[in-house]
C-alpha positions in Angstrom: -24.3 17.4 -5.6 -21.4 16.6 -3.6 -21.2 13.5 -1.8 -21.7 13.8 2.3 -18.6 12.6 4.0 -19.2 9.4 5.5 -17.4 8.7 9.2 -15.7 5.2 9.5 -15.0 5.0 12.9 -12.8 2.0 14.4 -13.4 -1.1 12.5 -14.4 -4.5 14.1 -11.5 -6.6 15.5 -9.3 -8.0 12.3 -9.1 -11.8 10.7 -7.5 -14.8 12.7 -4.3 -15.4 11.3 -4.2 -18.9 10.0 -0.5 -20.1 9.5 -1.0 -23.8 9.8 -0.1 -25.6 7.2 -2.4 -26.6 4.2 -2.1 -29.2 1.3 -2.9 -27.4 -1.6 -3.3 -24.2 0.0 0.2 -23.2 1.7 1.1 -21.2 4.5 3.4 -22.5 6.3 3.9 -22.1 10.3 6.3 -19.3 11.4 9.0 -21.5 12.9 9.0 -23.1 9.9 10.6 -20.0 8.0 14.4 -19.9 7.9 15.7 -17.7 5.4 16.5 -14.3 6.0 14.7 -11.5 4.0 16.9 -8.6 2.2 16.0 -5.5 0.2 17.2 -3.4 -2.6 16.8 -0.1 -3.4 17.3 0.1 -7.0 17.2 3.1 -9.1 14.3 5.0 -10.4 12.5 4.3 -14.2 11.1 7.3 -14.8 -16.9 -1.3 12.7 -17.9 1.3 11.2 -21.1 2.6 11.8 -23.1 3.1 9.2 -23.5 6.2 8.1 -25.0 8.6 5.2 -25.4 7.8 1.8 -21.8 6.9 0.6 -19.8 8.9 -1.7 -19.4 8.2 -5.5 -16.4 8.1 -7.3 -14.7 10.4 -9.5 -17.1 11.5 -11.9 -14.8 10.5 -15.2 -15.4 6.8 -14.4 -17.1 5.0 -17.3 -20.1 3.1 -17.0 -18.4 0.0 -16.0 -16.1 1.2 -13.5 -19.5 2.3 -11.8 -20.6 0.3 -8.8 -23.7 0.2 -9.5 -22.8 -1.6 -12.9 -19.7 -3.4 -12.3 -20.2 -6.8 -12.8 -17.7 -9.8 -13.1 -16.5 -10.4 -16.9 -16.0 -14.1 -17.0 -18.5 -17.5 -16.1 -18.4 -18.8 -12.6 -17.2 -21.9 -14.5 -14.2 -20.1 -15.3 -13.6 -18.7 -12.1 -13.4 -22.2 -10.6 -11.4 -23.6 -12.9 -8.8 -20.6 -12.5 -6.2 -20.9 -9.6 -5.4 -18.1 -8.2 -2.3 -17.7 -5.7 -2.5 -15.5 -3.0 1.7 -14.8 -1.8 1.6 -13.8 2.0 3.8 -13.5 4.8 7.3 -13.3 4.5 9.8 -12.1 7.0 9.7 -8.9 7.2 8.2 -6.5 10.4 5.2 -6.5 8.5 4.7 -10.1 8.2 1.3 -10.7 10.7 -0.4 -7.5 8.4 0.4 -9.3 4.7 -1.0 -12.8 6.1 -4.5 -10.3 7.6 -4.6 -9.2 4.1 -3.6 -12.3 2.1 -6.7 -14.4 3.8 -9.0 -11.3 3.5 -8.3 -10.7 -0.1 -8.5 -14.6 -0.7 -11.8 -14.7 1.0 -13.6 -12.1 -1.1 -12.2 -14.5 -4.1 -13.5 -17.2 -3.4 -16.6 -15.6 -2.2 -17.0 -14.9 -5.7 -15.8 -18.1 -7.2 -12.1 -18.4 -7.5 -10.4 -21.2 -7.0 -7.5 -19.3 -4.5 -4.6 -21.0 -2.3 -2.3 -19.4 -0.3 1.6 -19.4 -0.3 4.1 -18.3 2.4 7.3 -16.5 1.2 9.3 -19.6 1.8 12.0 -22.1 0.1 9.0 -24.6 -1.0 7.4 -21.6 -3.4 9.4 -22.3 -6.3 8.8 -25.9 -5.7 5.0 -24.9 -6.0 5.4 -22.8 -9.0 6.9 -25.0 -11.0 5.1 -27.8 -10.7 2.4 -28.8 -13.6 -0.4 -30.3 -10.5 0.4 -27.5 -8.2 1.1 -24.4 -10.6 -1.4 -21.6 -10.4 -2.7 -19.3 -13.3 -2.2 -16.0 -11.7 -0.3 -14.7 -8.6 -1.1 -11.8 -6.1 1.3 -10.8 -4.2 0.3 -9.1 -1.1 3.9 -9.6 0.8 4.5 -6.5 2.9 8.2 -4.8 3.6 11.2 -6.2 1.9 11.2 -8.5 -1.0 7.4 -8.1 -0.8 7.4 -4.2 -2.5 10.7 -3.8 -3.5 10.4 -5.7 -6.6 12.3 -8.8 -5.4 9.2 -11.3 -5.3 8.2 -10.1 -8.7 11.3 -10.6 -10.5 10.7 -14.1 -9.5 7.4 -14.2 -10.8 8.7 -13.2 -14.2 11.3 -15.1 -14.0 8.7 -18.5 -14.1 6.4 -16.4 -16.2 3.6 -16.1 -14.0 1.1 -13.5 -14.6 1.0 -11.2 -11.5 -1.4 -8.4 -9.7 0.7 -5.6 -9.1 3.7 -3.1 -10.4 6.3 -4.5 -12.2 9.6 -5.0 -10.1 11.7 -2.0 -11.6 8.8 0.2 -10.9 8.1 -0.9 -7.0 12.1 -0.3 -6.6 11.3 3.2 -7.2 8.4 3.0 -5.5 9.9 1.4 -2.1 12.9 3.7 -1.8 10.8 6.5 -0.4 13.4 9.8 -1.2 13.9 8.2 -4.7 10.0 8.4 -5.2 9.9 11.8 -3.5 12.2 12.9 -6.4 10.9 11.0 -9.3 7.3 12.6 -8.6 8.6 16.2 -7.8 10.6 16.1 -11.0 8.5 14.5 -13.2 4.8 14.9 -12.0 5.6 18.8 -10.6 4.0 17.7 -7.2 4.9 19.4 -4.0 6.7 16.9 -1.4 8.1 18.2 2.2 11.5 19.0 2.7 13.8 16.1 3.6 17.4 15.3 4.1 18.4 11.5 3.4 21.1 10.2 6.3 22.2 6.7 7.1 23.1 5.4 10.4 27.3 5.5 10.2 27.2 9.4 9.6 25.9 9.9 13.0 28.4 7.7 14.1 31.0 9.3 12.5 30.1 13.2 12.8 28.9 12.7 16.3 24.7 12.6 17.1 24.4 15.7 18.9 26.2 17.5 16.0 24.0 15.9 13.4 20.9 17.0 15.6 21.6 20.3 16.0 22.4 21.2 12.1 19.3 19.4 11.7 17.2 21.2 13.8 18.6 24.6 12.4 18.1 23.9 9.3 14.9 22.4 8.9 12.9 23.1 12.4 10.7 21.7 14.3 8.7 19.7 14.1 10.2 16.8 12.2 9.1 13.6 11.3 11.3 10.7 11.2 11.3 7.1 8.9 13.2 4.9 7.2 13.8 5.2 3.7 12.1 1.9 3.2 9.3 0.4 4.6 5.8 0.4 5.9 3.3 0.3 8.3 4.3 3.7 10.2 7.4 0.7 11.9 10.0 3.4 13.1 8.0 6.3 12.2 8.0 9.1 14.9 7.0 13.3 15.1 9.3 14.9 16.3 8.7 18.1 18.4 11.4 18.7 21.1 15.2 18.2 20.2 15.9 16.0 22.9 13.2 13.7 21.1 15.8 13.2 18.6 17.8 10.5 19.3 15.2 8.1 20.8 13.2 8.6 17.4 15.9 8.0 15.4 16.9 4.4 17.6 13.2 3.7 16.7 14.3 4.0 13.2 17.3 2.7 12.6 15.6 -0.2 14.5 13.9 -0.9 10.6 16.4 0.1 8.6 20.3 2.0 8.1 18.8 4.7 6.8 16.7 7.6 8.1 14.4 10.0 6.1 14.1 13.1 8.1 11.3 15.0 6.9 9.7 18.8 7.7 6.4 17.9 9.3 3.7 19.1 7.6 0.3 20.4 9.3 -2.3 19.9 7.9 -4.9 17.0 6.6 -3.8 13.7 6.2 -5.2 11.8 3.2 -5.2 8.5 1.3 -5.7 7.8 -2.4 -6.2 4.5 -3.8 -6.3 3.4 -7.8 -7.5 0.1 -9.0 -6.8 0.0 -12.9 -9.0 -1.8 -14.4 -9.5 -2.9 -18.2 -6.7 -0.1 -19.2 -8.6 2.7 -16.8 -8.0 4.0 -13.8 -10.3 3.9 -11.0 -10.0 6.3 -8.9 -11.3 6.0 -5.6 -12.7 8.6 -3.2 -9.8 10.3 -0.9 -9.6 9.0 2.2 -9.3 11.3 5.7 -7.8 10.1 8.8 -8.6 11.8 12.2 -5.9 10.4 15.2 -6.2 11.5 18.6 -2.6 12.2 19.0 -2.0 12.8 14.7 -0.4 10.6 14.1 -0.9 7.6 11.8 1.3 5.5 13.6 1.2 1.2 13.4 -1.2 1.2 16.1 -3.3 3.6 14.6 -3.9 1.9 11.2 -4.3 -2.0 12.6 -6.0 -1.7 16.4 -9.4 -1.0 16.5 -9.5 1.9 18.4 -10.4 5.8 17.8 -8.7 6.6 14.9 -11.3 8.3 12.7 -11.9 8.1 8.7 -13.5 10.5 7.0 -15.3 8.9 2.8 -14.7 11.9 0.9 -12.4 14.0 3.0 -14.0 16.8 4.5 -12.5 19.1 2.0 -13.7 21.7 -1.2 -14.9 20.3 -4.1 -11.6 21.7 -6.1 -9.1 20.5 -3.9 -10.7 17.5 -3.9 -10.1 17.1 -7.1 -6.4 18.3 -6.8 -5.8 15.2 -4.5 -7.2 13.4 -7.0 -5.0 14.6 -9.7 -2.0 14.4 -7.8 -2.6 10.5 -7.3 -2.7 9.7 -10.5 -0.1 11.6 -11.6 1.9 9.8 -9.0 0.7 6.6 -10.0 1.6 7.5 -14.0 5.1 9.1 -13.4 6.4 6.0 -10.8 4.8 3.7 -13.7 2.6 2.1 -11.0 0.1 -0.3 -12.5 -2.8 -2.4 -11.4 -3.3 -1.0 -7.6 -1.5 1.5 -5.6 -2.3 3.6 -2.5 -0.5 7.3 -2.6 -0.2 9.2 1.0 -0.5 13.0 1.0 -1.1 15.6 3.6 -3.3 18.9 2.3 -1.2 21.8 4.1 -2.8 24.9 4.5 -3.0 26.3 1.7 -5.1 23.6 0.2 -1.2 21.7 -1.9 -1.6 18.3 -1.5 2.1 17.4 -0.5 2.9 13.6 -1.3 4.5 11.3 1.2 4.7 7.9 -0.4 3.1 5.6 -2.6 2.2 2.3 -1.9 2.9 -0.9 -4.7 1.0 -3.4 -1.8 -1.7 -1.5 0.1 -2.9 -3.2 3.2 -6.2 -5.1 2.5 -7.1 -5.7 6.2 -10.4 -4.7 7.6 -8.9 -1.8 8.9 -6.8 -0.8 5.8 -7.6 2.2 3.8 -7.9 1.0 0.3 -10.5 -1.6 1.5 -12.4 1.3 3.7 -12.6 3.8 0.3 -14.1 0.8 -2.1 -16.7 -0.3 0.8 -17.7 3.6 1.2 -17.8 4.4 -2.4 -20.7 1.2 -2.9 -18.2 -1.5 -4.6 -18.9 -5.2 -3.9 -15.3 -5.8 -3.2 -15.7 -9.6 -4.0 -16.7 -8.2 -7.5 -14.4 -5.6 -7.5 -11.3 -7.7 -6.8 -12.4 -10.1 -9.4 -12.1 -7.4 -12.0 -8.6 -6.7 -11.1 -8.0 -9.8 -11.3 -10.0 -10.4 -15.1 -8.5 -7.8 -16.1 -4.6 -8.5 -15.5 -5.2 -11.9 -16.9 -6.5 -10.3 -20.0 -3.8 -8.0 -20.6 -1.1 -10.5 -20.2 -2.6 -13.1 -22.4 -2.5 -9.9 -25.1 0.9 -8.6 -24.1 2.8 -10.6 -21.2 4.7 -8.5 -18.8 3.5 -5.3 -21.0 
């Protein structure tokens, strides 16, 4: 029997940000940051109210992926003796959401027994990583925008040989350039992706904006949707349905990067798919539908309480269900995601999922979608977490950096 969606309306008001300073436990003040952050592409490697009974996950998941089952592998005397670093902050745009979801991933930790301290993106981190008292066992990076997902801050961490919670850096390259992922999944996974041309700042320049606009429009229509090649959070996103919208849409974007994706917009429903893997398997969790009064899933949309709707299952049929489903982990495999990801489709009307993006940090607010799909399908996420964590620290004592 099919699960009955369950309707997460707008979530209670997020976490206090704590960037004080803390021995032991680091995050350092804002005007205490100084350097500047950079990216690079790379190239491609091949409160809501409660509601009904909540959905289950896909029905492949083994018995101890189940929530009702999953239980925490190791002693609570190993937890506390294992440190676990939480890297948040940063410089980027996104910097207030990665230090919302740094403190509320850490929480459910130590909820369940870690021993977890907190890092900013700064010039001390080395420092901290290299030193014997201070030195932690296992890193998580949940650093949003550049160097956080575009495989910078991971290099690093392999670099001192840390153990980490995420994709490795070659893969979140891919991952982080958003045409290069369109590609690598259209080629390699066969999935449908929306038409998009790829154009950086100096060509409008050079050519002349209202030329540029006009072949645009001509060729592929109205409506568009506009975004940098790189980033997150929706920051310089913008639908597009008049041609005099543009040039203000594309300021907007160019405000976040040199580079503009412009993109057919696609109508239809929009839908979120998250996968935790866990011991070797990956969990699946239960698509994710978002409702916005004006449809789009803008920056406001995702971190203000407000009256953006989500929908645990999407309100769709049981087979295209499981095409969404499909199509995330086939994303996931192709762009050699590992650990977590979160892959963005919309389901046009004819039922295609068409990808947008994938996702190497997800946001772990209280409002963030990954978080929303666990609570909905019945996972503890304290104990849910921990297993991520268990299980990466497993695999890299068997095979480091596998």
């Amino acid at each position: 029997m099919a699960a009955t969606p369950r309707r997460l309306g707008a979530p209670h008001a997020g976490m206090t940000i704590n960037s004080q300073t803390r021995k032991g436990n680091t995050m350092t003040d804002d005007s205490k940051v100084a350097s500047a952050a950079t990216h690079d592409a790379g190239k491609p490697d091949a409160t809501s109210p409660a509601a009904t009974t909540p959905s289950t996950t896909s029905p492949s998941v083994s018995a101890s992926l189940d929530p009702k089952h999953m239980a925490m592998r190791t002693s609570a005397q190993e937890r506390k003796a294992t440190d676990v670093l939480i890297v948040c902050g940063g410089l980027s745009h996104e910097r207030e959401i990665s230090v919302r979801s740094g403190h509320r991933v850490g929480g459910f930790l130590e909820e369940a027994g870690w021993t977890v301290h907190f890092h900013d993106m700064d010039s001390t981190l080395l420092d901290y990583l290299s030193d014997p008292s201070t030195r932690p066992d296992i890193a998580w990076p949940l650093l949003h925008g550049a160097n956080g997902e575009d495989g910078s801050i991971r290099d690093v961490l392999e670099l001192v040989g840390l153990p980490y919670i995420g994709s490795r850096a070659k893969a979140s390259r891919t991952a982080w350039s958003k045409p290069i992922a369109k590609n690598v999944v259209r080629k390699l996974g066969g999935l449908s992706t929306p038409h998009s041309v790829t154009l950086p700042e100096s060509l409008f320049r050079e050519l002349g904006v209202s030329k540029v606009i006009g072949l645009l429009v001509d060729s592929l229509g109205l409506p568009l949707f506009i975004k940098p090649t790189m980033g997150g959070s929706a920051l310089g996103c913008t639908m597009v349905t008049k041609a005099e919208q543009l040039p203000q849409a594309l300021v907007s974007c160019f405000a976040y990067g040199d580079v503009a994706l412009v993109e057919r917009a696609i109508t239809g429903t929009e839908v979120s798919v998250s996968i935790l893997d866990i011991d070797g398997e990956p969990l699946v969790l239960s698509p994710l539908e978002i409702v916005t009064p004006n449809g789009t899933y803008d920056y406001d949309a995702r971190y203000t309480p407000g009256p953006t709707d989500f929908y645990v299952p999407a309100r769709l049929d049981a087979a295209t269900m499981s095409t969404i489903r499909q199509a995330a982990l086939t994303a996931h495999r192709v762009l050699s995601l590992r650990d977590i990801s979160r892959t963005d489709f919309i389901v046009d009307d004819q039922g295609v999922p068409q990808f947008l993006e994938s996702n190497v940090t997800p946001g772990m607010t209280d409002t963030s979608l990954l978080p929303q799909a666990a609570d909905a399908d019945a996972y503890h996420l304290p104990t849910l977490y921990s297993r991520l964590v268990e299980s990466v620290l497993a695999q890299h004592r068997a095979v480091p950096y596998a």
